[in-house]
DRENDO-1510 file (C-alpha; in Angstrom, 1 decimal, always signed):
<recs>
REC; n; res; u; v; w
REC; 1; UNK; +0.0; +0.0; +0.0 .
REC; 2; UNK; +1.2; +3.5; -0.6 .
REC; 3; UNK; +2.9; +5.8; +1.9 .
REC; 4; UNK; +0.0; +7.9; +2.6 .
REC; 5; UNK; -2.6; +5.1; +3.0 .
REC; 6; UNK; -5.0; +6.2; -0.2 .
REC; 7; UNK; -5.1; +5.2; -3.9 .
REC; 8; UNK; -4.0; +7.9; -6.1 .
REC; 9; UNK; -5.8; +8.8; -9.0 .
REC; 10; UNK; -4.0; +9.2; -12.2 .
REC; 11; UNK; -1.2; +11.6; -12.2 .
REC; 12; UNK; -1.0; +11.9; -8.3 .
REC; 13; UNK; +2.8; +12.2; -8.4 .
REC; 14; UNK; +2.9; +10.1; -5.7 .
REC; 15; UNK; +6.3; +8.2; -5.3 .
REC; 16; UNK; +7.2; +5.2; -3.4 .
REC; 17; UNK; +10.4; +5.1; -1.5 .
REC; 18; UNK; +12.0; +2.0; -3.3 .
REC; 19; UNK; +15.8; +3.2; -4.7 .
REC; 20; UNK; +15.4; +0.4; -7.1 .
REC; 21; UNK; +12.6; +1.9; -9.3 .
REC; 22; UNK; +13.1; +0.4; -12.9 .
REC; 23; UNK; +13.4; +3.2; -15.6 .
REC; 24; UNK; +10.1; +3.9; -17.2 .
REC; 25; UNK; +11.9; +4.6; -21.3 .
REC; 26; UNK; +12.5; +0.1; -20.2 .
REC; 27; UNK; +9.2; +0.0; -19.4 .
REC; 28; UNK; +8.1; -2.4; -22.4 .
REC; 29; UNK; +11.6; -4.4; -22.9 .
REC; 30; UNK; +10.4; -5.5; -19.2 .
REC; 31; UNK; +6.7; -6.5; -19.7 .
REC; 32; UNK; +5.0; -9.2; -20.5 .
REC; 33; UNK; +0.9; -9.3; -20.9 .
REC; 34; UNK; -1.2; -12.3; -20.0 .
REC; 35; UNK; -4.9; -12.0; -21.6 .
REC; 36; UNK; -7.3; -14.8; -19.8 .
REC; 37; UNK; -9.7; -15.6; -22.5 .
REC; 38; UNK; -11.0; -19.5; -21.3 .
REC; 39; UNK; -14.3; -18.7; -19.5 .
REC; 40; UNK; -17.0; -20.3; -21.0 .
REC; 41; UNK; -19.1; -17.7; -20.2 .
REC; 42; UNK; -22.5; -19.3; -18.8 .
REC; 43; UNK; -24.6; -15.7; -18.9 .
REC; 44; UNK; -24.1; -15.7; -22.6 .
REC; 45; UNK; -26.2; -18.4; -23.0 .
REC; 46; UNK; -24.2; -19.3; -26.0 .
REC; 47; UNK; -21.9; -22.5; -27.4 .
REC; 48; UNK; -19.8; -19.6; -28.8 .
REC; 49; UNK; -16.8; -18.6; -26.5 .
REC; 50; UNK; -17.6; -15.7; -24.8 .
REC; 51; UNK; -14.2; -13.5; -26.5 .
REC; 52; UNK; -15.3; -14.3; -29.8 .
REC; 53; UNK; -18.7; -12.4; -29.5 .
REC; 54; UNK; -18.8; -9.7; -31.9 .
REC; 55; UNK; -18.2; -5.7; -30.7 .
REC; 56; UNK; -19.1; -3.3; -33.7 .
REC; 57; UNK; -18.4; -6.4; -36.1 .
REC; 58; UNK; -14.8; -7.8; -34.2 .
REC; 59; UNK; -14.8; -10.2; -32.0 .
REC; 60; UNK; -14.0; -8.8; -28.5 .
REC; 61; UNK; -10.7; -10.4; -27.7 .
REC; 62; UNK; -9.3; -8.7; -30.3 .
REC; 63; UNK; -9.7; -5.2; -29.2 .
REC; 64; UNK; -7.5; -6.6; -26.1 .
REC; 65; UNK; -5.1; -7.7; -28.9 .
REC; 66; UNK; -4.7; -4.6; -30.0 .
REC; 67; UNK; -4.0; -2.9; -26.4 .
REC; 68; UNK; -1.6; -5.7; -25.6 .
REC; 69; UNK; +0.4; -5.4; -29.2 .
REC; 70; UNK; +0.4; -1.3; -28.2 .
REC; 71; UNK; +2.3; -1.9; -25.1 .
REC; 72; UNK; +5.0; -3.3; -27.6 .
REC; 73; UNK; +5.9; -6.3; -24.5 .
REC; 74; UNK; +8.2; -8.9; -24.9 .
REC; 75; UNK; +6.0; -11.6; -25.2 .
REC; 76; UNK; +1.8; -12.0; -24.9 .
REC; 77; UNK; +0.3; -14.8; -23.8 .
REC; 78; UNK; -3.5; -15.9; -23.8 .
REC; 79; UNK; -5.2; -18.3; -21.6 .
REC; 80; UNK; -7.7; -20.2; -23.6 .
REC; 81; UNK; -9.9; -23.2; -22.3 .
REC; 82; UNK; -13.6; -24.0; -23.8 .
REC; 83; UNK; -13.6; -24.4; -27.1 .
REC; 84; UNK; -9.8; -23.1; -27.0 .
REC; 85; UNK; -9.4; -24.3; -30.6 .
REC; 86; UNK; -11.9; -21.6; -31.7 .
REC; 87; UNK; -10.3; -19.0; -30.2 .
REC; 88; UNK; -6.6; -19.9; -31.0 .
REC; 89; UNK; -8.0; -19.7; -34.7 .
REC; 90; UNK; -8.5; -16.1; -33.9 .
REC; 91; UNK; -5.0; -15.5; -32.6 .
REC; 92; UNK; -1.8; -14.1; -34.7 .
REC; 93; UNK; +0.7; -16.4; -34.7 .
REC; 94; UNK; +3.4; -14.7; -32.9 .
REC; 95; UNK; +0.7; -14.7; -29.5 .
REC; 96; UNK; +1.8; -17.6; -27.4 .
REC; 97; UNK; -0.9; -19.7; -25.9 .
REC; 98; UNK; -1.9; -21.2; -22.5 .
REC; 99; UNK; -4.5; -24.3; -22.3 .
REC; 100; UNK; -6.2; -24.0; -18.9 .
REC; 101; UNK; -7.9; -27.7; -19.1 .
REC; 102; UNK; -9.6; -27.3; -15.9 .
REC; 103; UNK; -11.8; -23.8; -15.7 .
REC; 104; UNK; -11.3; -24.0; -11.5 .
REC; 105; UNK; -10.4; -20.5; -11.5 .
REC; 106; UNK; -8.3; -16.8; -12.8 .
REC; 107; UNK; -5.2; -17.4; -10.4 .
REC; 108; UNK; -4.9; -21.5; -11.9 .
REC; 109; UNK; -5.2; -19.5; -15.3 .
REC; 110; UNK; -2.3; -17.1; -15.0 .
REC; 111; UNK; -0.4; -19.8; -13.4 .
REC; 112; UNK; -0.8; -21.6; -16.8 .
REC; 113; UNK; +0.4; -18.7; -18.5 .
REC; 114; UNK; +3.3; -18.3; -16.6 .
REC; 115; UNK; +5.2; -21.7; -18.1 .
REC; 116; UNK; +5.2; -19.3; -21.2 .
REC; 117; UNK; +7.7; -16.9; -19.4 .
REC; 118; UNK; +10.4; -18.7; -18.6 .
REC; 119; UNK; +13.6; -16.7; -17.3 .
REC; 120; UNK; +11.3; -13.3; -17.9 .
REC; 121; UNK; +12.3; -10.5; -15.4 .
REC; 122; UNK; +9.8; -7.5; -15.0 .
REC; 123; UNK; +6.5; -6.9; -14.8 .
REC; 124; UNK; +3.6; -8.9; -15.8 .
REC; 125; UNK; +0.2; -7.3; -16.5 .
REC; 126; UNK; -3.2; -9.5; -16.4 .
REC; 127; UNK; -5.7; -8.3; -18.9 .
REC; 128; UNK; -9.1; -10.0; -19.4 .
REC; 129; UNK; -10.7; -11.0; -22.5 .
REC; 130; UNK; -14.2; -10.1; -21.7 .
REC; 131; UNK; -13.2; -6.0; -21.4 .
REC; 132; UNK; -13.0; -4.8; -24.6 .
REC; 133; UNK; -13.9; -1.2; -23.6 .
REC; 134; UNK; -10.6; -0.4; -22.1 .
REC; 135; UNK; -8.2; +2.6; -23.4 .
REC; 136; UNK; -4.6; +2.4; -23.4 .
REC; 137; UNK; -4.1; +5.8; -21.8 .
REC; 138; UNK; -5.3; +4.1; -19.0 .
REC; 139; UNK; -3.1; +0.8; -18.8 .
REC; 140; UNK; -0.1; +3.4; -19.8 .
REC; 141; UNK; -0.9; +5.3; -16.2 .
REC; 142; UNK; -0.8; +1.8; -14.3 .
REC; 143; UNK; +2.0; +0.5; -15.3 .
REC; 144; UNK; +3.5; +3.8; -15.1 .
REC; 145; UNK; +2.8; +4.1; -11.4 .
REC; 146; UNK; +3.4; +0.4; -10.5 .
REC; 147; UNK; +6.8; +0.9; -11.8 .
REC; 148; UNK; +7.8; +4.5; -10.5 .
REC; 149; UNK; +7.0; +3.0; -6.9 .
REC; 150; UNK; +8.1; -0.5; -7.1 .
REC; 151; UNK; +5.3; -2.1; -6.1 .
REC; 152; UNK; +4.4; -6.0; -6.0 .
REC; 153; UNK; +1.4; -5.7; -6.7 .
REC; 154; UNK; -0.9; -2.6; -8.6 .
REC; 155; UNK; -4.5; -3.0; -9.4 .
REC; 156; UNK; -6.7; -0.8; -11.8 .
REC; 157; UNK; -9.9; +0.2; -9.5 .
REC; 158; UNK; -13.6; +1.5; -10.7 .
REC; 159; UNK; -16.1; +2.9; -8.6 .
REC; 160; UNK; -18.8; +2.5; -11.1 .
REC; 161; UNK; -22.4; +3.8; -10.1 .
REC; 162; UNK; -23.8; +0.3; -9.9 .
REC; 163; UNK; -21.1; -2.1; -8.3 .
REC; 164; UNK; -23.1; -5.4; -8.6 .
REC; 165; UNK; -20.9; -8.6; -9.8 .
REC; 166; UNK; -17.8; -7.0; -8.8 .
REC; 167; UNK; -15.6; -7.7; -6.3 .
REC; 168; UNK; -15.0; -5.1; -3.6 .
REC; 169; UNK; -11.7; -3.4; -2.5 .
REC; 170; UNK; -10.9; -3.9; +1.1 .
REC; 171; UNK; -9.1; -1.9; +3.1 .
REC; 172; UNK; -7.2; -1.4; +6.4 .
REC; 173; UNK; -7.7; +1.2; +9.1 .
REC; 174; UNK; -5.0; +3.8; +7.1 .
REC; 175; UNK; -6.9; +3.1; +4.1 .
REC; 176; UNK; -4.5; +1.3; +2.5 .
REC; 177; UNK; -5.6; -1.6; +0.2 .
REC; 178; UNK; -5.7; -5.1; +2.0 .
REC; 179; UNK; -7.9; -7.4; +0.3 .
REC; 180; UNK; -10.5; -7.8; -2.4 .
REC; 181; UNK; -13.8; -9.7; -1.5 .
REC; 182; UNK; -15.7; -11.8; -4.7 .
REC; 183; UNK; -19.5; -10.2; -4.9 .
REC; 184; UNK; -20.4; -14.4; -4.2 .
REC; 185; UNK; -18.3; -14.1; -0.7 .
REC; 186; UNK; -19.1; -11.1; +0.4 .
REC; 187; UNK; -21.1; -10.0; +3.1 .
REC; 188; UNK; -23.8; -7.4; +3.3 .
REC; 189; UNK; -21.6; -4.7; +5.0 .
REC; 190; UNK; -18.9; -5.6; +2.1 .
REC; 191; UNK; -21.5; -5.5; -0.3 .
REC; 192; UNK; -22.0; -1.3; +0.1 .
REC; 193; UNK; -18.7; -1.1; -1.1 .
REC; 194; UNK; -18.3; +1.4; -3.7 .
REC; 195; UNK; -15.1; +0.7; -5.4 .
REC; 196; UNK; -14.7; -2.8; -7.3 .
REC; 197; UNK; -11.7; -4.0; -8.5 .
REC; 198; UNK; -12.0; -4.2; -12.5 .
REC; 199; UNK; -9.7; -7.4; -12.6 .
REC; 200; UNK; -7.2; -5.4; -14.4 .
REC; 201; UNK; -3.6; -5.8; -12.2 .
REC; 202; UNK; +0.2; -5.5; -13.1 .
REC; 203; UNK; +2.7; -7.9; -10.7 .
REC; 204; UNK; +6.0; -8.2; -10.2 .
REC; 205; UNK; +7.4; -11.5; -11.9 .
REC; 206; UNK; +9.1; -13.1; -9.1 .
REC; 207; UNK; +6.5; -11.9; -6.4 .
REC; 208; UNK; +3.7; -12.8; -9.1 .
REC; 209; UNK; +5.5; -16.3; -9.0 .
REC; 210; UNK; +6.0; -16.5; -4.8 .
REC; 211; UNK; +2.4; -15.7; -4.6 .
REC; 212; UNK; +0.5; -18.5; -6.9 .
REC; 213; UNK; +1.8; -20.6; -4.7 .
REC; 214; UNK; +0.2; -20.1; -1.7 .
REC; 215; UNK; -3.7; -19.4; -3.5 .
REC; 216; UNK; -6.2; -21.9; -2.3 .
REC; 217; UNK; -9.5; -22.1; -3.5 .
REC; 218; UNK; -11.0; -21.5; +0.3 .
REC; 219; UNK; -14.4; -19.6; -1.5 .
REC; 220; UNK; -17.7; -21.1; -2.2 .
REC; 221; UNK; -16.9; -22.1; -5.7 .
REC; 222; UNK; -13.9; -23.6; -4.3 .
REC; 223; UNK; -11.8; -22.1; -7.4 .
REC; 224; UNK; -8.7; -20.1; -7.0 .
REC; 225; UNK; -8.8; -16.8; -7.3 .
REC; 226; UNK; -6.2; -14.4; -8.6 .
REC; 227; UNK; -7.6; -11.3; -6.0 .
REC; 228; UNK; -6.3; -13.2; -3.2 .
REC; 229; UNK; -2.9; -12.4; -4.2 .
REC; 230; UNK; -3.9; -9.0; -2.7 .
REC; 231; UNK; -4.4; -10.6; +0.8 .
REC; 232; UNK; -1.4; -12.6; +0.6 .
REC; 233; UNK; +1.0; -9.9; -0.2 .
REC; 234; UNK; -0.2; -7.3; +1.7 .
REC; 235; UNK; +0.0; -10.0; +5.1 .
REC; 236; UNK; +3.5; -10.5; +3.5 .
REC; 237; UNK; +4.3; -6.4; +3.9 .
REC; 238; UNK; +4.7; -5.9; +0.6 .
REC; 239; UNK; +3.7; -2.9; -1.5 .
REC; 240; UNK; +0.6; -3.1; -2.9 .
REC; 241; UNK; -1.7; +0.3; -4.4 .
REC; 242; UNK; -4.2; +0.6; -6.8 .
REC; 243; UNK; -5.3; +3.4; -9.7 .
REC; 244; UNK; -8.4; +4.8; -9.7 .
REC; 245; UNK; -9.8; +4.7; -13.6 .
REC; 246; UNK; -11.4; +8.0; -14.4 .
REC; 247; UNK; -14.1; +6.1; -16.5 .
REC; 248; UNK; -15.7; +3.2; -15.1 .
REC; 249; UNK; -17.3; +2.2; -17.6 .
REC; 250; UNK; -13.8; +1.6; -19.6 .
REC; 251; UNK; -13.3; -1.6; -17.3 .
REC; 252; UNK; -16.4; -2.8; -18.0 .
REC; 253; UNK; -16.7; -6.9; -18.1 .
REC; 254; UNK; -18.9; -8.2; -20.8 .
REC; 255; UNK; -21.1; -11.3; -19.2 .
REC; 256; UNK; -23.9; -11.5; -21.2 .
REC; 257; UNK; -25.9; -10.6; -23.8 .
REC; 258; UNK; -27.8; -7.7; -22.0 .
REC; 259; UNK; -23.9; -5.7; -21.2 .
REC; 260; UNK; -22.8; -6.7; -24.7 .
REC; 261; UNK; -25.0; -4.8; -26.5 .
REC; 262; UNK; -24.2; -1.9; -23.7 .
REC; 263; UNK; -20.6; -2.4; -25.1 .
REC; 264; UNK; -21.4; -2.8; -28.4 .
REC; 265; UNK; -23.1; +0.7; -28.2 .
REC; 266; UNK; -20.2; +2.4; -26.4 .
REC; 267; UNK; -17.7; +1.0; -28.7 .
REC; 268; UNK; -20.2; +2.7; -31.4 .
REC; 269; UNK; -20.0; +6.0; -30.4 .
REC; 270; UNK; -16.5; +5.6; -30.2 .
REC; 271; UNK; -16.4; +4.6; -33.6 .
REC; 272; UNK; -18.6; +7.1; -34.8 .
REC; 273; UNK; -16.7; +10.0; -32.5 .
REC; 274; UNK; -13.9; +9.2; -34.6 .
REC; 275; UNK; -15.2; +9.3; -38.1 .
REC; 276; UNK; -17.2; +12.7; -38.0 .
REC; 277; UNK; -14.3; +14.4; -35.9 .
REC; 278; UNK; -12.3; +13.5; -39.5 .
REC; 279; UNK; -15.0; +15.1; -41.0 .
REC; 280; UNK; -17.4; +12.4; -42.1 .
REC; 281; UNK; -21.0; +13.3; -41.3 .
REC; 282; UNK; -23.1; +10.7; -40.0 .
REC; 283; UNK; -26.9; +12.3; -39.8 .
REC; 284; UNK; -28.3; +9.9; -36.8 .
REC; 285; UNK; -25.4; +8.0; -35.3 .
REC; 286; UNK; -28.4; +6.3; -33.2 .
REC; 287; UNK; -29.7; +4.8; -36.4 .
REC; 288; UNK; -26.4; +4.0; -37.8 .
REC; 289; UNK; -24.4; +0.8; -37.5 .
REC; 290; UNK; -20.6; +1.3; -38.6 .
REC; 291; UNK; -17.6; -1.6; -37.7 .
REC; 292; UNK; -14.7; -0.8; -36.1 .
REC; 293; UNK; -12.2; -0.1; -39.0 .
REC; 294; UNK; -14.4; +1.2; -41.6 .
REC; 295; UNK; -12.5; +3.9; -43.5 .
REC; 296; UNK; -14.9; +6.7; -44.7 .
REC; 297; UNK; -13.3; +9.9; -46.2 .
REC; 298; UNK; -14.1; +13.4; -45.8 .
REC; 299; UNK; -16.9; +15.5; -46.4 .
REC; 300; UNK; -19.0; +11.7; -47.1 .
REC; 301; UNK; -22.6; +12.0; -45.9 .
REC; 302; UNK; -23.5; +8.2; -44.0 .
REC; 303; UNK; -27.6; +8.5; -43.6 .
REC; 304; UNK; -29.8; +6.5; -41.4 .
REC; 305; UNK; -30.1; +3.1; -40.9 .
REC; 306; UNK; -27.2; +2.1; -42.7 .
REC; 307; UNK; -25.0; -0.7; -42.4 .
REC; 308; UNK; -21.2; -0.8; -43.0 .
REC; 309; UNK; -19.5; -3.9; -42.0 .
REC; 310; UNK; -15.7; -5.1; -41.4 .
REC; 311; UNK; -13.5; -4.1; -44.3 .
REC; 312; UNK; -15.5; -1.5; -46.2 .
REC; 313; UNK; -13.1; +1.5; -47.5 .
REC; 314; UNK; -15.3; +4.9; -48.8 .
REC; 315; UNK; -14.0; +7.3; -50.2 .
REC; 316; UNK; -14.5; +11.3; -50.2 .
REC; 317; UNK; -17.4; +13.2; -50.9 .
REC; 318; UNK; -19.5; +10.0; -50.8 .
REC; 319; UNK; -23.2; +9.6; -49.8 .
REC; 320; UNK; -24.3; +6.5; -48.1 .
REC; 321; UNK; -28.1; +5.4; -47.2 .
REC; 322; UNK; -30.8; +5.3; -45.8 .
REC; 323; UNK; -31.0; +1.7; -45.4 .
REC; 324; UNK; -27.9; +1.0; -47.3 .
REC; 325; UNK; -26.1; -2.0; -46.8 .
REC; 326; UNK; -22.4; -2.7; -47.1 .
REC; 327; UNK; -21.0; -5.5; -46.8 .
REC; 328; UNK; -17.6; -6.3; -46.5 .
REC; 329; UNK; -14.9; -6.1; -49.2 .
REC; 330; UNK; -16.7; -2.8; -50.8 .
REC; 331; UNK; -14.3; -0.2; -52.0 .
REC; 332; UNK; -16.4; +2.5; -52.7 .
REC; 333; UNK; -14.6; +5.3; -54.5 .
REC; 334; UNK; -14.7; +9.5; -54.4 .
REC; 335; UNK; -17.9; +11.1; -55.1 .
REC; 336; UNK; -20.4; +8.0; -55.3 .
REC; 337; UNK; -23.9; +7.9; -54.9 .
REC; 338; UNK; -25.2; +4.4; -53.0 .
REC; 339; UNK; -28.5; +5.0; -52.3 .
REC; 340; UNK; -31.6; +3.8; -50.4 .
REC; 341; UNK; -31.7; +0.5; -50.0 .
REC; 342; UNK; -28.4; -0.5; -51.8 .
REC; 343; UNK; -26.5; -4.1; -50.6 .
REC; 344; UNK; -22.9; -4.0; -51.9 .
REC; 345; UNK; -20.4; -7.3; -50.6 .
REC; 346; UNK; -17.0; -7.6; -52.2 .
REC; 347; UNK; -17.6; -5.0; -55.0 .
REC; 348; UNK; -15.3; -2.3; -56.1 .
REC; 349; UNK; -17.6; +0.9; -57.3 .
REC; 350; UNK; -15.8; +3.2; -59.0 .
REC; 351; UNK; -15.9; +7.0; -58.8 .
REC; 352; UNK; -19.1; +8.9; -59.4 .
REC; 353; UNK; -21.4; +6.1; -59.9 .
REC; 354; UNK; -24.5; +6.8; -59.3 .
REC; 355; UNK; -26.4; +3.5; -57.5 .
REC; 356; UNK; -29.8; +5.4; -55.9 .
REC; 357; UNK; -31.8; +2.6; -54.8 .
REC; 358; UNK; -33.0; -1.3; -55.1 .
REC; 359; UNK; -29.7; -2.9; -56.0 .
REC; 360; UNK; -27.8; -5.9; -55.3 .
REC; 361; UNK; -24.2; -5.7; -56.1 .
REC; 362; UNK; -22.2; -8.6; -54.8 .
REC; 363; UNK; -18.5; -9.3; -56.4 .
REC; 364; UNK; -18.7; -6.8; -58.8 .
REC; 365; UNK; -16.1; -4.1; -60.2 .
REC; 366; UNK; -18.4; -0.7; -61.4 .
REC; 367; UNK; -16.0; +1.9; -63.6 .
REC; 368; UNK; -16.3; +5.5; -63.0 .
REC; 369; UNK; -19.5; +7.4; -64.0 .
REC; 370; UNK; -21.4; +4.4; -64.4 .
REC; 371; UNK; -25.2; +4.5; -63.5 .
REC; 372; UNK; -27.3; +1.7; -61.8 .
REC; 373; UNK; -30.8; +1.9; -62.5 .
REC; 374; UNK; -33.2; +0.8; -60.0 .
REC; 375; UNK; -34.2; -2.7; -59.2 .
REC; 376; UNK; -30.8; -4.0; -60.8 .
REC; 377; UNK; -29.4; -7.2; -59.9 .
REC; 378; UNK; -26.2; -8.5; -59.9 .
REC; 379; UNK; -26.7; -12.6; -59.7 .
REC; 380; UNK; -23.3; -13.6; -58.7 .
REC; 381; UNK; -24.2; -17.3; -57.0 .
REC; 382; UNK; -24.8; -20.0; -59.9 .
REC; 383; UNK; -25.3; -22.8; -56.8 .
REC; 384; UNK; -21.9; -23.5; -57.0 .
REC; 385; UNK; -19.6; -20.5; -56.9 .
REC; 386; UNK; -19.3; -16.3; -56.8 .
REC; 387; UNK; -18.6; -15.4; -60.2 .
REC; 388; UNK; -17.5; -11.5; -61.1 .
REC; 389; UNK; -19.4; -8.9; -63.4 .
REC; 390; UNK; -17.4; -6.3; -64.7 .
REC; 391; UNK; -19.3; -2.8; -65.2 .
REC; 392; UNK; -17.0; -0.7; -66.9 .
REC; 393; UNK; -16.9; +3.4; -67.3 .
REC; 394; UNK; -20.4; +5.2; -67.5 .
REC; 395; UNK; -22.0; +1.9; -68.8 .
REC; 396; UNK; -26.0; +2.9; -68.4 .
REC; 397; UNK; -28.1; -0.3; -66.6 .
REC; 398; UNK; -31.5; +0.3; -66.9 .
REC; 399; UNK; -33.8; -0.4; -64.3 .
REC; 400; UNK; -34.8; -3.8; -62.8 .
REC; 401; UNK; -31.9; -5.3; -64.9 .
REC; 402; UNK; -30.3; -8.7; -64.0 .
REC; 403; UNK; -26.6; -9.1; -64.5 .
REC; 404; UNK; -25.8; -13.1; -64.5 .
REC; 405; UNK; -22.4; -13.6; -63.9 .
REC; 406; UNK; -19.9; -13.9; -65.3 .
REC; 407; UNK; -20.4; -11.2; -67.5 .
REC; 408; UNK; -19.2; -8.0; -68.8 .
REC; 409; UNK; -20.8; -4.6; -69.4 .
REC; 410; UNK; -19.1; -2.8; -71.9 .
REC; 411; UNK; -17.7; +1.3; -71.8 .
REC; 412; UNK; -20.4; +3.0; -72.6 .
REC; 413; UNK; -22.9; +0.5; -73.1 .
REC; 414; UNK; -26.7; +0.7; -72.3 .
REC; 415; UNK; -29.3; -1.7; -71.1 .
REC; 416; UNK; -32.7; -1.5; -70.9 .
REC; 417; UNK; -35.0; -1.9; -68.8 .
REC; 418; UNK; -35.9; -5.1; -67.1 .
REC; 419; UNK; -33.2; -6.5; -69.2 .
REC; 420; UNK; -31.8; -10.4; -68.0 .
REC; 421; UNK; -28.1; -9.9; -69.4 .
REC; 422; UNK; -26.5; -13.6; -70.1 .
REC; 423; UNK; -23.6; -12.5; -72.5 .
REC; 424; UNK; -21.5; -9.5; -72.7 .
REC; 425; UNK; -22.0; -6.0; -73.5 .
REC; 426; UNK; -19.5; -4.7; -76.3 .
REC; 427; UNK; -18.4; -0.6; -75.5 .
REC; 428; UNK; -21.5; +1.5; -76.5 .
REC; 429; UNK; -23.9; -1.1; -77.8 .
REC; 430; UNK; -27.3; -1.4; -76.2 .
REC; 431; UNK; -29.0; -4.9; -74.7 .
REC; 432; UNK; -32.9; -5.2; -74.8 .
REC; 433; UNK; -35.2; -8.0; -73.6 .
REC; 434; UNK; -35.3; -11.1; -72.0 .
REC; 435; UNK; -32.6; -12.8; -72.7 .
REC; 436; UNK; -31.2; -9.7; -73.7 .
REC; 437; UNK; -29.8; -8.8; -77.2 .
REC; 438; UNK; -27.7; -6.5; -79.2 .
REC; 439; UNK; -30.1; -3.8; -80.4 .
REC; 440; UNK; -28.4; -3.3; -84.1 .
REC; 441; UNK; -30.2; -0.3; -85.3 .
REC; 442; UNK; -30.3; +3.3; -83.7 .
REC; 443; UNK; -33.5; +2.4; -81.4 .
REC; 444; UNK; -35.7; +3.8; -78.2 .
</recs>
């Protein structure tokens, strides 16, 4: 516990009285990040693993991915356990991986991941799979502080307005931090404790190490719990603090479906913060569903109730919706028009087309200037396989048209209306009728 018996909120100053504090510029040489990911996650009522529910279309293990690769540590490690061989699928290859066969608990977990650090020295930060929310401004300040006061043990505390199914940060009579209480353990006194501990925690190695081995699962679910480390090491004298997180809700754990779509919504706004402070305009963010790592240009217009999925790229001055669709693997290039109820997947649409409304346009390449008539649709699935349509530059298609792929629209060329297009378009000629043909005379 620190000096002055409080936990200090980020950028306290506060300084521990250890000589041997560790240089904070050899901060990330010296860290290594363990992400538990092998819950099962019961509350999700789901045979999917609970880190491989989707967040603003990505699962949520890899937002913690991300953080962890940020930190630039020596190695990562993830725990995985049910269905581990889903989640491992999801995994870069350079991530090292821990099988926790028995789920008996978070401490038996990291204890798993520590085989995977042999001869490591430094510090060892314990993320969780299931909190997607969380910044890395935040884990910066944590591991800052842990280091600058050479601390065994540093957790990340919340004190959200609605502390249910956390567990509760104990502490002694000079307020220092002595224990943490599980929600399923505690009693009703323990229970009106505000601030929770958000799981999050940074160790020593060789104290980290010291400490697993005296953890016994002495709780009602007879597991063994990682937070009794806490206990241990502050019975043991050593220094042990905690960080207040200015936003709770950053720390957030995601157990089931009802606070995943509270995520997923927070991660939105995040998403959407971004985008329009770039100068994209989204007209009803409420009514607007964008994934995580959409690129959108400037000065594009995105309107209501649209849908832009995983690996869409738009480009600038474009407008978007309502009730448009993209799916992913659109490239949608400068100053296109994709109108009301437009579905694009895999399709490259070139600059200035102008797509208003109706259309289905899956694997297809549109050239610049080219106009989609109403109704048209691409048919790109022959029961067997995708098959491409090329449109090329300002090719007309006339309403209600149906490309069957494979097929080409030539430069220039024309169809008409209601047209069912089995053979390609030369440049400039015009298709009529069902099947469609070459009109060969100057006609309507």
């Amino acid at each position: 516990m620190s000096s002055n018996g409080r936990t200090p909120e980020f950028g306290s100053g506060y300084h521990g009285s250890n000589p041997c504090v560790p240089a904070i510029k050899n901060m990330k040489k010296d860290l290594a990040v363990i992400i538990l990911a092998a819950g099962k996650g019961e509350r999700m009522k789901s045979s999917l693993p609970k880190v491989l529910h989707n967040i603003c279309g990505r699962p949520m293990l890899a937002y913690l991915l991300d953080l962890a690769a940020s930190l630039k540590p020596k190695k990562t490690v993830v725990v995985v356990g049910f269905e581990h061989k889903q989640v491992c699928a999801v995994l870069p290859e350079k991530i090292a991986t821990a099988v926790q066969r028995r789920l008996v608990g978070s401490a038996d977990a990291v204890k798993e991941a520590m085989r995977k650090l042999p001869g490591f020295r430094g510090t060892v930060l314990v993320l969780y799979g299931d909190t997607p929310l969380l910044k890395k401004e935040s884990v910066d300040k944590l591991l800052k502080y842990h280091l600058e006061n050479g601390l065994a043990a540093t957790l990340l505390i919340a004190q959200p307005e609605k502390p249910a199914g956390y567990g509760r940060i104990l502490r002694d009579k000079l307020f220092g931090i002595c224990g943490i209480v599980e929600e399923k353990d505690a009693d009703d006194f323990e229970k009106e404790i505000k601030e929770v501990n958000t799981g999050i925690i940074c160790f020593d190695k060789a104290a980290l190490e010291a400490v697993l081995k005296k953890i016994r699962p002495d709780n009602r679910k007879k597991e063994y719990y990682l937070t009794d480390a806490v206990r241990i090491l502050y019975a043991q004298g050593k220094l042990v603090d905690g960080v207040k997180i200015a936003d709770a809700q950053e720390a957030m754990g995601v157990n089931s479906r009802l606070e995943l779509a509270r995520a997923n919504s927070l991660m939105q706004e995040r998403v959407d913060a971004k985008l329009m402070l770039d100068g994209v305009s989204i007209v009803d963010s409420r009514l607007t569903f964008i994934s995580y790592g959409s690129k959108i240009g400037r000065d594009s217009v995105i309107y209501p109730f649209t849908v832009i999925e995983r690996d869409v790229k738009i480009g600038k001055r474009c407008c978007i919706g309502p009730f448009a669709h993209l799916r992913e693997g659109t490239r949608v290039s400068d100053g296109t028009t994709l109108g009301n109820f437009i579905e694009t997947v895999r399709s490259t649409i070139g600059a200035k087309v102008f797509a208003k409304h109706f259309s289905y346009l899956g694997d297809a390449s549109i050239g610049r200037g080219a106009n989609i008539g109403a109704g048209t649709v691409v048919a790109n699935f022959n029961g067997r396989s995708k098959n491409h349509t090329v449109i090329k530059d300002n090719a007309m298609i006339g309403s209600d048209t149906i490309l069957v792929a494979p097929i080409k629209v030539g430069r220039g060329a024309v169809t008409g209306a209601g047209a069912v297009v089995l053979r390609d378009i030369p440049d400039h000629q015009k298709a009529v009728g069902v099947p469609a043909r070459i009109l060969k005379e100057k006609g309507r």
